[in-house]
N, C-alpha and C positions, 0 to 999 in steps of 0.2 A: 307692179304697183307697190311703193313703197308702205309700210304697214306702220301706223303712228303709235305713239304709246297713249292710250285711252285709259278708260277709270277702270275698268275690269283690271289694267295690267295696276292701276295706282292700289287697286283693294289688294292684289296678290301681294306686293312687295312689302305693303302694310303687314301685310299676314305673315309673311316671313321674318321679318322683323320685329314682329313680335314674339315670333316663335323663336328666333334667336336671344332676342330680350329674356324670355320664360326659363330657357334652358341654362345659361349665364347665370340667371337668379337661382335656378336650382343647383347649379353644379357650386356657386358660393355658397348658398343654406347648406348643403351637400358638410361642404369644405368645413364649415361654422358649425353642424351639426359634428363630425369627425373628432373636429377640436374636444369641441365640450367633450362627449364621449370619452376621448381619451383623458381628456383634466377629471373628469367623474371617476374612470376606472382609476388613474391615480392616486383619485381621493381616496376610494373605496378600501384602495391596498394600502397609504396610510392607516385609515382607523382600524383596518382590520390589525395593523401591526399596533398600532396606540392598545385596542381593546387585550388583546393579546398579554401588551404588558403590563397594562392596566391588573387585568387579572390575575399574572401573576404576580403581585405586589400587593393586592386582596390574598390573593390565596397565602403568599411567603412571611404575609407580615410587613413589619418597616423593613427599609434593609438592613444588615449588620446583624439582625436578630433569627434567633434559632424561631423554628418552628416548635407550639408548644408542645407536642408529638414527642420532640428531641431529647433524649437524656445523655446524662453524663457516662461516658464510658465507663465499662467497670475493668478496663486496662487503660494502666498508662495512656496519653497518648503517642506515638509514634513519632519520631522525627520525617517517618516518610508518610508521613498523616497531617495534611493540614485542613480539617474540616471548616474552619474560619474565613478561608480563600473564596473570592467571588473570582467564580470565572469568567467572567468579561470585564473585570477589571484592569487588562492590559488594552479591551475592545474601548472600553471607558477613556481610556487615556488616551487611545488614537482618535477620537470621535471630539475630541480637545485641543486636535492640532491645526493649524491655520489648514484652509482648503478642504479640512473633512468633509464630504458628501456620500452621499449612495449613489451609485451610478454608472454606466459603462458594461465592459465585458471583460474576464480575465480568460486570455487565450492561453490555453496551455496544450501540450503536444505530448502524444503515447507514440511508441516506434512500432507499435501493433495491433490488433484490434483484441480485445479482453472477449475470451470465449463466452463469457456471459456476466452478466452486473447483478443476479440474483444472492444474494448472500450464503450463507456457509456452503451453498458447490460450490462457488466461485474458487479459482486455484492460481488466480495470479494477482501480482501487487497491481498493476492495472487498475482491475477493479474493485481494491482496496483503497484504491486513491478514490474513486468516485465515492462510492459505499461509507465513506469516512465523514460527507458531507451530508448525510442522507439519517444515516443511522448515528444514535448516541448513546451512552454508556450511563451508567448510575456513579461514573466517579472517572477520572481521566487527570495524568501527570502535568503539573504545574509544569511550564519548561523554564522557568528560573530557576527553581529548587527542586524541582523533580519530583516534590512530593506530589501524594495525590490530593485531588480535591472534589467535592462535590459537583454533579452534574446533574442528573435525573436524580438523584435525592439529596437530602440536604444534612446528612448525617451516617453512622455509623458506631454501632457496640461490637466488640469484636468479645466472644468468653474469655474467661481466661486460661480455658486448653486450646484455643485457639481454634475449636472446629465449630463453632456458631457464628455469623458473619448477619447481624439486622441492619438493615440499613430503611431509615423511614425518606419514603419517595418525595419527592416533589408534586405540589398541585397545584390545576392551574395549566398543566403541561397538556397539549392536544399531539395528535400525529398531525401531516401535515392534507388529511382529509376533514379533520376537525373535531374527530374522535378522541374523547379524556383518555389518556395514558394512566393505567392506575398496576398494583400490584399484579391482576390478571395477566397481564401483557408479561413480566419479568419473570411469572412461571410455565407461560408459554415457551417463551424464546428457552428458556431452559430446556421444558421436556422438547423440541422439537427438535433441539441439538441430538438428544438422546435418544430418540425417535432411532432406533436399527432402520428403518426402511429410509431415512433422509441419506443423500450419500454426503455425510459430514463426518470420514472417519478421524480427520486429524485434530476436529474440535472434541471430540467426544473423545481422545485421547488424553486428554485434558480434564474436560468436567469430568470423564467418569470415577474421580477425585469425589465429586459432591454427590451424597446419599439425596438429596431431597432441595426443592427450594420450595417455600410452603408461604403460603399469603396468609398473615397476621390480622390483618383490614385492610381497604383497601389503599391505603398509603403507607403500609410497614408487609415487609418480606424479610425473610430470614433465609441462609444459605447453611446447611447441614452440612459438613464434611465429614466422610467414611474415615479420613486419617490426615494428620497432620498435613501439610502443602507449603513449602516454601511462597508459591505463588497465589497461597489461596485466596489474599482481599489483590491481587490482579486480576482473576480471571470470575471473582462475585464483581468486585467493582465494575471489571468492562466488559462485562456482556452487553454487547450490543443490543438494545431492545427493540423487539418485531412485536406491530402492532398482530392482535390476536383475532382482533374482526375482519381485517384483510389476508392473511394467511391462511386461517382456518378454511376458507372454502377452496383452498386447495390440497388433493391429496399429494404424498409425499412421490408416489410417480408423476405426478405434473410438477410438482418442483421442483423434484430434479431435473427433468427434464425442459424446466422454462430457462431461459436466457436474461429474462428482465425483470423479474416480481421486485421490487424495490420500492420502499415503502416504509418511512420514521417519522421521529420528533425533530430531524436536524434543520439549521436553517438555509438547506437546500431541498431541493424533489424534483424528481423526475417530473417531465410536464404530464408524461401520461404512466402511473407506476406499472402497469402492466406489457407497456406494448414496446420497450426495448427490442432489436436484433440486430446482434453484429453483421456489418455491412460495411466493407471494405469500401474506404475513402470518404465513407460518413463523419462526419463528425459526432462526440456525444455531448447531449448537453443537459445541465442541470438549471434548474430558472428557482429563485430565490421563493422561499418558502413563506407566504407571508402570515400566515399564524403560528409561524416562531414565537415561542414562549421567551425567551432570549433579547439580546442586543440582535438586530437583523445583518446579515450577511450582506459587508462591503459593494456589494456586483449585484445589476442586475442575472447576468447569466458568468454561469462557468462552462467552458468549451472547454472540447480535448479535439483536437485536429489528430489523423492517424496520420503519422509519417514516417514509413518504417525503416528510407534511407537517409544514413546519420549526415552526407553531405548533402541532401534535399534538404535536413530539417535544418541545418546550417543555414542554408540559401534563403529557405523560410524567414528565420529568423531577422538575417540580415537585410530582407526586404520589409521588413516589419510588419509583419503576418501572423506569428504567434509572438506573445511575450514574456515568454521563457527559454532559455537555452541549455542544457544540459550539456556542457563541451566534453568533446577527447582533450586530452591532454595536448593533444598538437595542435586540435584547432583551438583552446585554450592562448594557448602562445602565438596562434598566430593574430588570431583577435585583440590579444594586447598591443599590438603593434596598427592596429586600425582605428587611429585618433578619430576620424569622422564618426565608428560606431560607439568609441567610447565617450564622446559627447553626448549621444542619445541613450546609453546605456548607464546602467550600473553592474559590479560583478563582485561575489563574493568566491575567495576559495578556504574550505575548512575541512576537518576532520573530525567527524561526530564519535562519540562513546557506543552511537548506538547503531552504525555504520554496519553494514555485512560484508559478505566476503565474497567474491570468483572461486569458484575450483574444476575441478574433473574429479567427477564420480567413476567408480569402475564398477561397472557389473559383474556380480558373483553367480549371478545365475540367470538362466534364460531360456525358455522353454521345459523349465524342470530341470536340468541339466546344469553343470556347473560349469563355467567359463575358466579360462584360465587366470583370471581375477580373483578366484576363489582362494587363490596361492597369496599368502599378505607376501611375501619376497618379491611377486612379479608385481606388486601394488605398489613396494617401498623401491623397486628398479625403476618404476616407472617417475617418481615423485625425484629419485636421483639423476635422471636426464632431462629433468625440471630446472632451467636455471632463474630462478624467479627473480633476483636481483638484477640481472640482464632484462627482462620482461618490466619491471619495473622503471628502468635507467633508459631503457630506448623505447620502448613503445607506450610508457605511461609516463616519462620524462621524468619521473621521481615523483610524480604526483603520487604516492601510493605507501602503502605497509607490506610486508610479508606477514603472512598470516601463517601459523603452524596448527592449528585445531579450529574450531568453531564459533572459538569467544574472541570477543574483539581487543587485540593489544592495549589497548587503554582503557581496559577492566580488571578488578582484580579476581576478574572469574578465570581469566588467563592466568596459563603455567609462568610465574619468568623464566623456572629452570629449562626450559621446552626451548632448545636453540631450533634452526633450520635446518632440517635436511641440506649437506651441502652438495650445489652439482656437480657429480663425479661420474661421467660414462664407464669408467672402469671398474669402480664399484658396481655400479647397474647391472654392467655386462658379466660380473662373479655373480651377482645375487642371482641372474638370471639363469646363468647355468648350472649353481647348484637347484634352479627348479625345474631343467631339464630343457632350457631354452640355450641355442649355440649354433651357429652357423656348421651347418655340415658337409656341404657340400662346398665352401669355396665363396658362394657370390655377394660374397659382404650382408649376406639378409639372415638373422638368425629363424633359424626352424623351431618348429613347439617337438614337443617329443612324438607329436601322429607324422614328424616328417613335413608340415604344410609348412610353408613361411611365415613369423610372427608379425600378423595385420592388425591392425587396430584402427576400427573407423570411430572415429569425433564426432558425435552429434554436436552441434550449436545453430543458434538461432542464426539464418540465414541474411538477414539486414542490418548485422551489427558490422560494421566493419573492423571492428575494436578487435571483440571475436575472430575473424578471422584473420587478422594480421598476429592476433595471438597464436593460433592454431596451424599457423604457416611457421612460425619461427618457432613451433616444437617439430613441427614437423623434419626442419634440419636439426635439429638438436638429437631428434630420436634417432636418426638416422645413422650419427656418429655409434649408437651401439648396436646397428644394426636390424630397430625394430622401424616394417614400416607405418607410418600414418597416413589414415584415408580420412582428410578432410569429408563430412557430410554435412553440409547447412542446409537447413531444413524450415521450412514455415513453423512461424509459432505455435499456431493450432494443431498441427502435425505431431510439433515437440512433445506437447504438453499430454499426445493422445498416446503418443511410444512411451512417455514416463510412466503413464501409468498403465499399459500394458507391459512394460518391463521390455521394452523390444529395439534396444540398443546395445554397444558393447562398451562405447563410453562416453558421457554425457559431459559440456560444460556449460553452466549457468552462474547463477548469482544467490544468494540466502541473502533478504532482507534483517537485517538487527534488531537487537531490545537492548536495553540496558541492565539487565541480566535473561540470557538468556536458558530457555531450558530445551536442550538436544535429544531430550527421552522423544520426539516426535520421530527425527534424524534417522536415531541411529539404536533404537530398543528393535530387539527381534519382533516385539509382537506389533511393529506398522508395519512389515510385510505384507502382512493380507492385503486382497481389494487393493483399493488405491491411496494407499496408506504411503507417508511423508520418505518411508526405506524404499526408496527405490530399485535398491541397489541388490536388496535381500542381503545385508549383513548381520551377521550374528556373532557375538560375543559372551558368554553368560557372565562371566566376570566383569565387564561394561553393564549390564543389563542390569547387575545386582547394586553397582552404583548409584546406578542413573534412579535407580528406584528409592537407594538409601540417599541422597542428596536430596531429591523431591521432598523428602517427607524431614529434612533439617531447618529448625527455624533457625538456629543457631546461627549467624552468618559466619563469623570464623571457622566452623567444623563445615560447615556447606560449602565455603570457599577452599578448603583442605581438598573435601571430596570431589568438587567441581577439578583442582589442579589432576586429580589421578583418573577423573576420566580424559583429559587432555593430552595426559600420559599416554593413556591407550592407546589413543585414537593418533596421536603422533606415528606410535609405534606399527598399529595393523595397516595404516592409511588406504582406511575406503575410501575417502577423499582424499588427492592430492590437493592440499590448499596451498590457492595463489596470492592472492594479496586483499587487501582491503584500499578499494583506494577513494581518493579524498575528491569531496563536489567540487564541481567547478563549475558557475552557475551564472547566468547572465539573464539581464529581466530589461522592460522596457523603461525606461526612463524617468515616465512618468507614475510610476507605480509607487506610493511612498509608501514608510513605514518600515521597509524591509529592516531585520535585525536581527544581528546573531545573538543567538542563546545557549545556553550550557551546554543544546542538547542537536546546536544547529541554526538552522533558520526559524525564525518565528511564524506560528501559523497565518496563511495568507484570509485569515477572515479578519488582520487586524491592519492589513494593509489597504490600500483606497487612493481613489484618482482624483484631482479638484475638477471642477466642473468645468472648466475653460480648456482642460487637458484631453479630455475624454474623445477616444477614439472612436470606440465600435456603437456607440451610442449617441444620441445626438446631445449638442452643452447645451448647457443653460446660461 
């Protein structure tokens, strides 16, 4: 018997129908609710950035104007001193340009993961790249004129023996918890450096220059130095400042031992400052700091993608995945010749003052015991089966310098008299026999004087292919005198743990640059100890007595004298075989504006920015 549709079935379908009705209503309120929410939290991180600057504009004054705190030097002022300088005043000018907005993501790419983002353990440039956006300085180099300028304060009296450094703070300034930044915090970050139980031996190589930094009030500090310092308003001015409320409740065994305590005034932060860990194929990211005391930081988020093969991160790139390229020279060249990328790209290639160098380190010592590196003849054989102008011409295409010391050739902290070691095997192979090193038996491999064969394994960073195309064309090269090469590429984490166990026999990496630099870290016997910057255990005391009389030279012509004769040296012993300096080559996304060369390079990317119709990782407006 067929079953009809009757009122019970009309009340059910009613019923459902309305319950589909309810639900439609609620997933749109839902929808409508979500919106607002996110226009509120929008707003929220507007005024929080308005009140922000609000405040500091109450606390600074008008602009242009000194804080009444501020007095007149009672030195000169400095040509590398410009305290008048706004530092967002190149941010000011881009925030002028058609299309300015805040918005988007800036992807950028590491070839490894940074053993940790917590500050002074930290030992790679890595997380110096991150830490840069986080943490800020009381003064930081203009990059049109190089001079310094105000940052975290708003001034500066230098004595006039040159070992008093006041500088009166900025207020108004929070961390990015919402905590006032005041003198406290600038004598923290001091003694914490100085802290013996922090493992910060190469900073504290440095400050322990300064007898004292002592809080005046709470918006004036002063920097004591024990003696003269060539560097000494670089390294008061850029001390990094750690907030004091968040640090202190850790002791100096849980810092060193954390991975991510990350934590400033800059206008970036971690999302969570404590809970960083390296995590292979993670990405790191930074999210815009919205109680920047400051102009706010171009980008929602800063990303690093980990991509630790150089033709992955190629592949990357060119699928438009990250928006940066750091090229080899060959993919350099090859990428100019791919009109479709260079449509959507831009690329700059240059040569900075403040560029560093490639080399091979030789180990003198290891396990107590001294290597046969410990011989400077088997160091300067080794730098003469070096042919770096070949290294330069075919596997770096000319994109590059030769480098003979530590300072960079277009400083006048470099020797000019300091030519190249030229590559000579025949030369090598005398140097090497009069230290006892000579083929004895016949089979083209010279022997060490215990009779063994002279081996020599290469540590370098295992994903660079740069590197090992390097380390394969010495390896015929060495071969021609006889000594063999044992390629070892090794994970970064790994590298970084043999460096400072001292537990290789010869190391190639890279020294990031300054614009003058100071090598007492390098290459003074006392960073031996611990995991101090000498890796290598070399010692000199003639070196040593330089490095220590140049430090303490304000003079720059007698400093630049003394800086040539330690260049000298170190030409002469070569701990380091140094290879070249070579030049960015650097490709970015299309849409990325602003980019622009500067005296000292590229211009920092807080002043570049995406228009809002261009914006990839974020949604437009």
């Amino acid at each position: 018997m067929d079953r009809r549709f009757g009122f019970r079935d009309l009340v059910v379908c009613l019923l459902l129908l309305s319950l589909i009705a309810l639900v439609l209503l609620a997933m749109f309120q839902f929808d409508r609710q979500w919106q607002r929410m996110t226009a509120i939290d929008n707003q929220l991180k507007e005024h929080t950035r308005d009140l922000a600057r609000i405040r500091g504009i109450l606390e600074r004054g008008a602009p242009g104007s000194l804080p009444s705190s501020a007095a007149t030097p009672t030195t000169a002022p400095s040509t590398d001193h410009d305290m008048s300088r706004d530092p967002f005043d190149r941010i000011r000018a881009a925030q002028k340009m058609p299309g300015y907005a805040l918005g988007d993501h800036y992807v950028g790419v590491f070839g490894a993961v940074p053993d940790r983002l917590t500050p002074l353990v930290s030992t790679d440039a890595y997380s110096s790249d991150v830490q840069n956006y986080v943490l800020e300085s009381l003064a930081d180099r203009d990059p049109d004129t190089l001079a310094w300028r105000p940052v975290l304060s708003t001034g500066w009296r230098i004595s006039p023996d040159g070992l008093r450094i006041e500088f009166d703070l900025r207020k108004g300034v929070t961390f990015s918890d919402g905590e006032p930044f005041t003198a406290d915090d600038v004598v923290f970050s001091f003694d914490w450096i100085m802290n013996p139980q922090v493992e910060a031996p190469r900073l504290r190589s440095y400050y322990e220059k300064i007898q004292a930094v002592e809080k005046l009030d709470d918006y004036r500090v002063v920097f004591i130095f024990k003696e003269l310092y060539f560097k000494a308003f670089e390294f008061a001015g850029g001390l990094s400042i750690l907030p004091k409320h968040f640090y202190k409740k850790f002791s100096p065994t849980e810092f060193n031992q954390s991975t991510g305590l990350l934590m400033g005034t800059g206008p970036y932060r971690l999302p969570d400052p404590t809970s960083w860990r390296p995590e292979p194929g993670k990405p790191i990211e930074l999210v815009r700091n919205d109680r920047y005391w400051g102009e706010p930081g171009p980008f929602d988020k800063l990303v690093w993608r980990i991509i630790e093969n150089e033709s992955a991160r190629l592949t990357t790139f060119t699928n438009g995945d990250i928006d940066e390229f750091f090229a080899t020279p060959e993919q350099y060249v090859t990428l100019l010749k791919n009109q479709p990328l260079l449509d959507r790209t831009n690329h700059y290639e240059y040569q900075s003052p403040s560029a560093g160098f490639i080399f091979i380190a030789w180990n003198q010592q290891r396990d107590g015991k001294p290597t046969p590196f410990a011989d400077p003849r088997v160091r300067r054989a080794m730098t003469l089966l070096t042919d770096r102008q070949r290294i330069i011409d075919e596997i770096f295409l000319g994109y590059g310098l030769i480098v003979t010391g530590p300072f960079n050739p277009l400083t006048p902290q470099s020797n000019p008299d300091v030519k190249p070691w030229p590559f000579d095997p025949e030369a090598a192979k005398a140097l090497l026999k009069e230290a006892g090193y000579e083929d004895r038996n016949g089979d083209g491999v010279i022997d060490a004087p215990d009779g063994q064969p002279f081996e020599v394994e290469l540590t370098y960073p295992a994903t660079s292919e740069t590197y090992n195309r390097v380390v394969l064309f010495l390896k015929d090269t060495f071969a021609k005198a006889g000594v063999v090469l044992k390629p070892n590429p090794t994970e970064w984490s790994v590298l970084l743990q043999r460096m400072d166990q001292r537990q290789f026999s010869a190391i190639s990496l890279a020294w990031t640059g300054q614009i003058e630099s100071d090598p007492y870290q390098i290459y003074h016997s006392s960073q031996i100890a611990g995991t101090g910057d000498n890796v290598i255990s070399y010692t000199n005391p003639k070196l040593d007595a330089l490095l220590e009389n140049a430090r303490s030279t304000i003079d720059e012509p007698a400093r630049m004298a003394l800086w040539h004769q330690v260049h000298q040296i170190l030409h002469e012993d070569q701990p380091y075989t140094f290879l070249i300096s070579r030049k960015s080559l650097m490709f970015f996304d299309g849409r990325l504006r602003n980019i622009q060369l500067t005296r000292n390079g590229l211009n920092p990317n807080l002043e570049w920015f995406v228009p809002p119709d261009e914006r990839k990782w974020s949604p437009r407006k």
